[in-house]
N, C-alpha and C positions, 0 to 999 in steps of 0.2 A: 698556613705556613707562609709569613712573608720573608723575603730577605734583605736585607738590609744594604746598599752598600758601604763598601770600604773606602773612608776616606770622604773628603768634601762633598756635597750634592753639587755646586754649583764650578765653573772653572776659575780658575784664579785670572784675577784683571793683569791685560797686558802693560806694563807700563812702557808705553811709546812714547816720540817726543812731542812735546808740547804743541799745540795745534797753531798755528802763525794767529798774529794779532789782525787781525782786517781788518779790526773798529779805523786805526789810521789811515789807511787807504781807501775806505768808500768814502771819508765825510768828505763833504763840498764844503768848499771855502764861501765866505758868508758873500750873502748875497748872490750864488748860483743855484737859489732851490727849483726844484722843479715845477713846470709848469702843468695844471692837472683841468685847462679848461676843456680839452677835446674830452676828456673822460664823465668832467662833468656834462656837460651837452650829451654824450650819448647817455647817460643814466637819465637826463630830465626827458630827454625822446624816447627813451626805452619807457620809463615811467606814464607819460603822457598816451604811447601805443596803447598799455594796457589799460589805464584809464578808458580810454577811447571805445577798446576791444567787450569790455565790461559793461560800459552804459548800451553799446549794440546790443547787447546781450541782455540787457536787463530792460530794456524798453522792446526787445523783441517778444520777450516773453511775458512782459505788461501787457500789448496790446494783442494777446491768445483770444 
């Protein structure tokens, strides 16, 4: 015996107001884009660590 409910399953959508435009207010005017060298250098040293950490490892276990 199941029962059914009465009326919608799901809640009816609130309509609130509109959510503010941001798109205008983050873009940067041309010519002030961000600068992404510190992040590149640490990914090529992060990358390079493992590199590193891998060959130890793989010529440690070469030379068993």
């Amino acid at each position: 015996m199941t029962h059914e409910p009465d009326g919608p399953v799901t809640p009816p959508a609130h309509e609130g107001p509109p959510p503010p435009d941001r798109s205008s207010s983050q873009e940067l005017p041309p010519g002030e884009e961000p600068t992404t060298t510190g992040t590149l250098f640490i990914m090529v040293f992060f990358l390079m660590a493992l590199a590193g950490m891998w060959g130890i490892m793989y010529f440690t276990l070469l030379s068993r």
